[in-house]
C-alpha positions in Angstrom: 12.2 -63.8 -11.3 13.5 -62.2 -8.1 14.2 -58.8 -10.2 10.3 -59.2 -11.0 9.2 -59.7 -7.7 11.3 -56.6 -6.6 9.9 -54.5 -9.2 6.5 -55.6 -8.2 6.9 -54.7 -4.6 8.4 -51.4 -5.4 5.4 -51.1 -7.4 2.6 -51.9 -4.8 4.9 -49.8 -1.9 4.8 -46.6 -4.7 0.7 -47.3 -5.2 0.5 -47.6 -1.6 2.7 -44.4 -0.9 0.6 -42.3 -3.2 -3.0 -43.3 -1.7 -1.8 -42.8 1.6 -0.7 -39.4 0.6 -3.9 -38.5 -1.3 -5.7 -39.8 1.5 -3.8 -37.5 3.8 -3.9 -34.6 1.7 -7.9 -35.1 1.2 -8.7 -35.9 4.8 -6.7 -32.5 5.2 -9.1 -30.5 3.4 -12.4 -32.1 4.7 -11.5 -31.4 8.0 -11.1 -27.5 7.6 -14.0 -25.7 9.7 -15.2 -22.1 9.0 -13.7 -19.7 11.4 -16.8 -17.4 10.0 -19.1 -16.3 13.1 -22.4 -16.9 12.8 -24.3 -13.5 13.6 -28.1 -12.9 13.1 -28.5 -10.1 10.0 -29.2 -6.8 11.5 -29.8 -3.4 9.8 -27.6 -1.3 11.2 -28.6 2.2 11.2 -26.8 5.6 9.8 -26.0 7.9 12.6 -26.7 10.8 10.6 -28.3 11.3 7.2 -25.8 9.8 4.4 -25.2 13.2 2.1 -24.4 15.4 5.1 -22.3 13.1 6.5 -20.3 13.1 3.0 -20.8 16.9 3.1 -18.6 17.2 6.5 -16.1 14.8 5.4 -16.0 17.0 2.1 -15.5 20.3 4.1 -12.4 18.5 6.1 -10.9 17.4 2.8 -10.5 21.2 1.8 -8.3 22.2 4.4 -4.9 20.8 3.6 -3.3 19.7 6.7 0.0 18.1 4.5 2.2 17.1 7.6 5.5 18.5 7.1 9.0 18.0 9.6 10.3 21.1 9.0 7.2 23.4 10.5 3.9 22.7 12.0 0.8 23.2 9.5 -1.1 26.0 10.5 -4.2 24.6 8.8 -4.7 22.2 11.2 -6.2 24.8 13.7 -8.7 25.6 10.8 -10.0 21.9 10.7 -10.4 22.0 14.8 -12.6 25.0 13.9 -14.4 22.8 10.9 -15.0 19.7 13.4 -16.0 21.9 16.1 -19.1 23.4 14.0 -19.4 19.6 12.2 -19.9 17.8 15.9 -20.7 20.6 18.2 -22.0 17.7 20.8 -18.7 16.1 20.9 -16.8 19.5 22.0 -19.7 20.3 24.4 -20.0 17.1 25.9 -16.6 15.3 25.8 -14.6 18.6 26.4 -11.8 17.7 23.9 -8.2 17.7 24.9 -5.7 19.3 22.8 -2.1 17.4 22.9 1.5 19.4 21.5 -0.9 22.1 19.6 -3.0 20.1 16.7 -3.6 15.9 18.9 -7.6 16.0 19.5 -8.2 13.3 22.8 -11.8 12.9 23.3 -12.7 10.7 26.4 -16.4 8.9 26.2 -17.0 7.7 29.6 -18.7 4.2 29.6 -21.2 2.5 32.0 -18.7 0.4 33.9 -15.5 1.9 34.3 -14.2 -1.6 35.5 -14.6 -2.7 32.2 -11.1 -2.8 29.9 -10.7 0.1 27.6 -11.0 0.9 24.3 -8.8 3.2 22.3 -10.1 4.5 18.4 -7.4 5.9 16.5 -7.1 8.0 13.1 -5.0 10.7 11.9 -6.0 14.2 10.3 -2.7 14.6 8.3 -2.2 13.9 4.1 0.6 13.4 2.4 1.4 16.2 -0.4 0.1 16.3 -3.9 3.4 15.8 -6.9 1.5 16.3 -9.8 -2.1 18.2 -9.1 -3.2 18.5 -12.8 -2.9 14.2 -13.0 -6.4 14.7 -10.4 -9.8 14.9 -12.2 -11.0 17.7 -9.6 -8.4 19.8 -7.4 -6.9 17.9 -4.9 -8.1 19.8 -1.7 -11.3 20.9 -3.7 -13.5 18.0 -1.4 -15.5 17.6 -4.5 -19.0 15.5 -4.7 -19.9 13.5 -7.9 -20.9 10.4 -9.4 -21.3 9.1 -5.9 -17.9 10.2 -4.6 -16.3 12.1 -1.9 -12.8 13.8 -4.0 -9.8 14.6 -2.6 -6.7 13.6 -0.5 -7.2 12.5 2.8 -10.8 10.5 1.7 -9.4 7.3 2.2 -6.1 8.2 3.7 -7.4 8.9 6.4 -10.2 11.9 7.2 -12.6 9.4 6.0 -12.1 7.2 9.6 -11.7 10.3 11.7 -14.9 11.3 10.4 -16.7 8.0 10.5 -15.4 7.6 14.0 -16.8 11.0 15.1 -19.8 11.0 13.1 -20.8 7.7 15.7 -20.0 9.2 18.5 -21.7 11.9 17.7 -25.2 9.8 17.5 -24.7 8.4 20.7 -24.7 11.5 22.3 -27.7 12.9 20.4 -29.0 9.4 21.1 -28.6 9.9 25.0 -26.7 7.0 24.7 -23.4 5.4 26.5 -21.2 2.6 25.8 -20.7 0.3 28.4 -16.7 0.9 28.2 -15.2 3.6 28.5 -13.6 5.3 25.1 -11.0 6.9 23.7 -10.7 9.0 20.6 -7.1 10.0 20.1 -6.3 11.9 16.6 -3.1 12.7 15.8 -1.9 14.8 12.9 1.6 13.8 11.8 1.1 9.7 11.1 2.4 10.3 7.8 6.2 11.7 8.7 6.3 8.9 11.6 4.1 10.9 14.3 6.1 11.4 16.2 4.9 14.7 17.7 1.3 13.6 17.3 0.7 10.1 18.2 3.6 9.8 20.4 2.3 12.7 22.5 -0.9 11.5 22.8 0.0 8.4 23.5 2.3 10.1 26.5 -0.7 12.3 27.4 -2.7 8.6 27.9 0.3 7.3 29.8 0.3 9.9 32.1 -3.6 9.9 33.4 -2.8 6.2 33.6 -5.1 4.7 30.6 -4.5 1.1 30.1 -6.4 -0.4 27.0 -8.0 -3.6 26.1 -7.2 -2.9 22.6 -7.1 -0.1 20.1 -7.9 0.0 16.4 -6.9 2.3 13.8 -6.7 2.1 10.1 -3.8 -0.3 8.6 -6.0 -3.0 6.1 -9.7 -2.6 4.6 -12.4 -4.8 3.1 -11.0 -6.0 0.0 -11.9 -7.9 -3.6 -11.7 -11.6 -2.6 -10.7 -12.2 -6.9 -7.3 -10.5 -5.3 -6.4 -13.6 -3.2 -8.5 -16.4 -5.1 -11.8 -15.9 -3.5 -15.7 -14.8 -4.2 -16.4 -13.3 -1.4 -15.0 -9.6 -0.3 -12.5 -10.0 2.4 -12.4 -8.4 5.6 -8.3 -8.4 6.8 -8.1 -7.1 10.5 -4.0 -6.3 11.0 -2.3 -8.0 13.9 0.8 -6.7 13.2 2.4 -4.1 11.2 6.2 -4.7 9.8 8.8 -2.3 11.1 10.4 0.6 9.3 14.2 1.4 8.6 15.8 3.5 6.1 19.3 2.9 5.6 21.7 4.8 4.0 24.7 3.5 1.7 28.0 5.4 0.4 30.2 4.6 -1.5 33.5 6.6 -1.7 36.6 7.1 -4.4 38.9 9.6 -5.7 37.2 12.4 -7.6 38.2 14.3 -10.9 37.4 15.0 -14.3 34.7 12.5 -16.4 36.8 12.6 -19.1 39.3 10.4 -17.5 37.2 7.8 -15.5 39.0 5.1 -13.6 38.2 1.4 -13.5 35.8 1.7 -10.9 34.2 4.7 -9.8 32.0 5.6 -6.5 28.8 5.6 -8.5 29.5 1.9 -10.1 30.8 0.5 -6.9 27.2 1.4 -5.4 25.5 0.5 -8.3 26.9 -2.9 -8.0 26.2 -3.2 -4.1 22.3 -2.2 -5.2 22.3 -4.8 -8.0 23.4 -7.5 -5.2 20.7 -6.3 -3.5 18.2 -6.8 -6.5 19.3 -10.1 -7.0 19.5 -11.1 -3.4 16.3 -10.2 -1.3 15.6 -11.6 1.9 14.5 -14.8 2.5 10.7 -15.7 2.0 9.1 -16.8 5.2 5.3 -17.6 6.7 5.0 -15.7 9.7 2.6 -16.6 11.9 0.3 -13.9 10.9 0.5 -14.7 7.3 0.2 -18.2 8.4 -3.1 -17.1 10.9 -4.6 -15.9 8.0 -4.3 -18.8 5.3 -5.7 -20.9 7.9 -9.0 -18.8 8.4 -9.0 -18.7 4.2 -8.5 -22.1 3.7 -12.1 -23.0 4.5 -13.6 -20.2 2.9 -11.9 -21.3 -0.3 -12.6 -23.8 -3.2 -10.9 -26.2 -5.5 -7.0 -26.6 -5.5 -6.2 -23.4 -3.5 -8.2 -24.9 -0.5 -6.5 -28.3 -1.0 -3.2 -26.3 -0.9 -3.9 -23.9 2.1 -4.8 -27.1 4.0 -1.7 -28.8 3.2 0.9 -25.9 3.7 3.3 -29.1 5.1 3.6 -30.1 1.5 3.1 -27.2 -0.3 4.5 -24.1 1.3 7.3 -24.2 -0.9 4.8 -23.3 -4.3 3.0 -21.0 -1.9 5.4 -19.0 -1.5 6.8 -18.9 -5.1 3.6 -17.6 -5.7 2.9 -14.9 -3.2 6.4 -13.3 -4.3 5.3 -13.3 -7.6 3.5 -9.7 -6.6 4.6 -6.7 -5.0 1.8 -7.0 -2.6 1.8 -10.6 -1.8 5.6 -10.6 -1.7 5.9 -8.0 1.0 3.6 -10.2 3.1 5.9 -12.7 3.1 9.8 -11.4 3.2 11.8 -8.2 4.4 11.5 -5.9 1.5 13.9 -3.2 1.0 13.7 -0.3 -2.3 16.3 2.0 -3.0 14.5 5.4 -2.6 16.9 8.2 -3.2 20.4 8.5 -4.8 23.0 11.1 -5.1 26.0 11.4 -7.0 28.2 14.4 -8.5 26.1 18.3 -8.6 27.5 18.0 -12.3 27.4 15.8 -15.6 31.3 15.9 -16.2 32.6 15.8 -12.8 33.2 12.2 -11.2 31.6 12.2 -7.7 34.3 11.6 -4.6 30.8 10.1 -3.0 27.9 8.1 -3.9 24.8 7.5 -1.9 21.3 5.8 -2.2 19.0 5.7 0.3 17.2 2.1 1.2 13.6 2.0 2.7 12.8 -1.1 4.8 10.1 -2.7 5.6 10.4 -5.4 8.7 9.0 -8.9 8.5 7.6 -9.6 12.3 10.9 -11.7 13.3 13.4 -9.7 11.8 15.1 -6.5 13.7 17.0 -3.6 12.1 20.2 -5.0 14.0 19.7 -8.8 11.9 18.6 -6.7 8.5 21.8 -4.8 8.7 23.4 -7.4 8.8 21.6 -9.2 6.0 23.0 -6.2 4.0 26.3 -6.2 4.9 26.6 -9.6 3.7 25.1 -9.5 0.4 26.6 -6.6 -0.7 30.0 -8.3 1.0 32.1 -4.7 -0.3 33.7 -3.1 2.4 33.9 0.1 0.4 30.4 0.5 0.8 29.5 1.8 4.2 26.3 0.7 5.6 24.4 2.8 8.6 20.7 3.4 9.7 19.5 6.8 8.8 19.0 8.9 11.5 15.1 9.8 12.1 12.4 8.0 12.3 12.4 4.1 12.5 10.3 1.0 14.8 10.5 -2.7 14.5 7.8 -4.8 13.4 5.0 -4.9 16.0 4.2 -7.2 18.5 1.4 -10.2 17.5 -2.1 -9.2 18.8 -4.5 -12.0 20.0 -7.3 -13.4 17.2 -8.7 -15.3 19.8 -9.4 -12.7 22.3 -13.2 -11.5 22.7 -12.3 -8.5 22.0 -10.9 -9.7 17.9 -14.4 -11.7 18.1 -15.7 -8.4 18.7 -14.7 -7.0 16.0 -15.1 -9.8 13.9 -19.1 -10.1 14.9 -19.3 -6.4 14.0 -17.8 -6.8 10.6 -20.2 -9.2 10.7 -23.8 -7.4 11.4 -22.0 -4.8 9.3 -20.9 -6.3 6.3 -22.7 -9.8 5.9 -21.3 -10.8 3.0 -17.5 -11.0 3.5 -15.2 -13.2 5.2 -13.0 -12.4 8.1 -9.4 -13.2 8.5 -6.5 -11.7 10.6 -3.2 -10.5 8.6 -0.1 -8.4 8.6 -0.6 -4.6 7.8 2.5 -3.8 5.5 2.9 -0.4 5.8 2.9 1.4 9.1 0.5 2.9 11.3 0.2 4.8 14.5 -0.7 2.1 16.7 3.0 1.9 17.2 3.1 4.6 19.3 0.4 3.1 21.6 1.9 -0.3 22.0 3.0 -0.2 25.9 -0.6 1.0 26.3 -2.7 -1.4 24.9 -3.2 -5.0 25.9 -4.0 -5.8 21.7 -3.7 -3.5 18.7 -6.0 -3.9 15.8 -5.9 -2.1 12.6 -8.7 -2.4 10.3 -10.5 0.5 8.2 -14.2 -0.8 7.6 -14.5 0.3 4.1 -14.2 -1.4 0.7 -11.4 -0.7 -1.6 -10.6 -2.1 -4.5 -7.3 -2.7 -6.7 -7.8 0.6 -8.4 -8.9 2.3 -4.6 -5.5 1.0 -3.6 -3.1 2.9 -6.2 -5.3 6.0 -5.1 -3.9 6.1 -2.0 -1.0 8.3 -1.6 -1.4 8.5 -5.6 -3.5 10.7 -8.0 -7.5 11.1 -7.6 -7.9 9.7 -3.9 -11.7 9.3 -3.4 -14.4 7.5 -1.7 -17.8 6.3 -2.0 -20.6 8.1 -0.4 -21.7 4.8 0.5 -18.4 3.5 1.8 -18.2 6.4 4.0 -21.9 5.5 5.7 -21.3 1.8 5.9 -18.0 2.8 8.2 -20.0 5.4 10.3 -22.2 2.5 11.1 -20.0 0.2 11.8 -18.6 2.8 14.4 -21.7 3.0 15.5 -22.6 -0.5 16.0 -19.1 -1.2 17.7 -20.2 1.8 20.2 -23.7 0.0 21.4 -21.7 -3.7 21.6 -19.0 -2.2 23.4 
């Protein structure tokens, strides 16, 4: 009888257990509220007619301005030249500064110079073509078609420098001011760190004593919301980037002929450090951006997903076995390191006295190149593997920016007017950017490219047949545009 009674408590304490869970878990979800601004619809106007404003992006597409560390690009002085004729109000008006030979700094005076400032960044540089006869029309050809701007540098990223101009433009044909003063700083080696183009601009701003409310460059767009479980389009507005490291491991033994290989040579001592490394990758984490941004998802979202999102107490754990599930959702979530480069013996038959690979890392806001080296050293736990930082360029992950400032509400209210139909959220920019030159400038940096892209747009960058829509090029004019006459 008493074993009865037992079972029957445990019983009614397990039922009781389980409602008050579901009860949790549902109250959870029904509480969520919209983060969504509420903006009346507004037809925001083209600042100049849409096929020539494709036609001048085209023309800036055909001069290749590849960035290169060995030797400036002497093409860059030809796409001054191009800009110049393309926005001759610009170079009348604003009196452009050049910075270190190829940085444009245009300086919009606003209304009320009280007012914080705001700082619009892009970059005129491309990375080079590998395999030009994989492109359906030349590369650097700038090519018009089927509703598309062709060539490297359209989304990557002439296609901001020009929507940014093309606005500012209009407001000076317009007669019209902002009511804070702007800056438009263009540098022209993002893609090679820019270090001689950002960082000298950003020097330049230092020294006439700018300090700005916030900046925004390029860094995350307006994308498919099918990619992360939605209907709606998704507008992601970086508040961070990750840091950048590229490390450097050797391994060394005795040399000699192939045909009398030792136990263990150089080459399958690093090969086993790298397969650690496979088999080991850092540890998965929700940052608080990635955690910012789940939050302003949640309510957008339907059926379990919203359920989960809104109970990441319980289910963080199966959140993030997901997310690492894919490249892209994985890097938002963990340190991510790939071996990039390797080198071994100059010939086939010789064993090599030294073996090196080359690791790329990307930074998880929280984790530093000091703790990451030391993440390394210990899986790979071989002290005949040397570990050191490659000289050159490298940052830590940015600092947070502020999604509750007025000045992300701005931006968010502009998206908005802009773009009706999507849904706004803050998150974590995975590659890098040039707003980390600007940092100690810049009260909040914000990195968002108002432009759709989709899956297939995504693999164009910095791949084969980069392009964008004629229409995607005027919707981000105007959204210049509009930012300008709310600013």
């Amino acid at each position: 009888m008493k074993k009865n009674r037992l079972r029957l408590y445990l019983g009614l304490l397990g039922v009781t257990c389980l409602l008050a869970l579901t009860t949790v878990l549902l109250s959870n979800g029904l509480l969520l509220k919209t983060r969504q601004l509420k903006v009346p619809v507004i037809k925001a106007e083209n600042p100049a007619p849409v096929q020539a404003m494709a036609q001048r992006l085209s023309r800036a597409i055909q001069i290749e301005t590849i960035s290169n560390k060995i030797q400036l690009n002497p093409n860059f002085k030809s796409l001054e030249e191009v800009l110049k004729k393309s926005f001759p109000l610009l170079w009348q008006r604003l009196s452009p500064q050049i910075i270190n030979q190829h940085g444009l700094l245009f300086h919009f005076p606003g209304k009320n110079p009280q007012e914080p400032i705001v700082l619009l960044l892009a970059h005129l540089d491309v990375v080079p073509v590998e395999s030009p006869s994989a492109w359906k029309y030349q590369p650097f050809s700038g090519t018009i078609t089927g509703g598309y701007v062709w060539g490297r540098g359209a989304i990557d990223d002439k296609q901001s420098a020009l929507a940014i101009l093309e606005a500012a433009e209009s407001l000076l044909r317009q007669g019209q001011r902002p009511e804070r003063s702007v800056y438009i700083a263009l540098g022209y080696d993002e893609e090679i760190g820019g270090t001689q183009g950002a960082a000298t601009l950003a020097k330049a701003l230092k020294k006439q004593g700018v300090e700005c409310g916030f900046s925004l460059d390029e860094g995350l767009a307006i994308v498919p919301g099918s990619m992360i479980g939605m209907k709606p389009p998704v507008a992601l507005i970086g508040l961070s980037e990750k840091g950048y490291l590229s490390v450097e491991l050797t391994a060394t033994q005795a040399g000699g002929h192939a045909s009398m290989p030792p136990k263990e040579t150089a080459v399958g001592i690093l090969a086993a450090a790298l397969n650690r490394l496979q088999n080991k990758p850092f540890p998965a984490r929700l940052g608080s951006t990635s955690r910012e941004m789940f939050s302003w998802l949640a309510p957008e979202m339907t059926g379990v997903s919203k359920w989960a999102l809104a109970n990441l107490w319980l289910f963080e754990p199966l959140l993030l076995k997901q997310l690492s599930g894919k490249p892209a959702t994985n890097a938002l979530i963990r340190t991510t390191m790939a071996p990039t480069m390797l080198q071994g013996s100059p010939q086939e038959n010789v064993l090599p006295a030294e073996a090196k690979a080359v690791l790329n890392l990307r930074l998880l806001p929280g984790d530093t190149q000091h703790t990451a080296l030391n993440y390394l050293k210990q899986v790979i736990a071989d002290p005949r593997v040397q570990i050191q930082a490659r000289s050159g360029f490298s940052s830590e992950a940015a600092p947070e920016s502020d999604s509750k400032s007025t000045d992300f509400a701005l931006l968010h209210r502009t998206i908005r007017q802009v773009f009706p139909e999507v849904v706004v959220a803050p998150s974590l920019v995975l590659a890098g950017t040039d707003s980390r030159h600007y940092q100690s400038l810049c009260k909040n940096q914000y990195r968002f490219q108002p432009v759709y892209l989709t899956a297939e747009d995504l693999k164009r960058v910095h791949g084969s047949n980069e392009r964008i829509s004629i229409e995607a090029h005027a919707q981000a004019a105007r959204f210049y545009l509009q930012l300008f006459k709310q600013l």
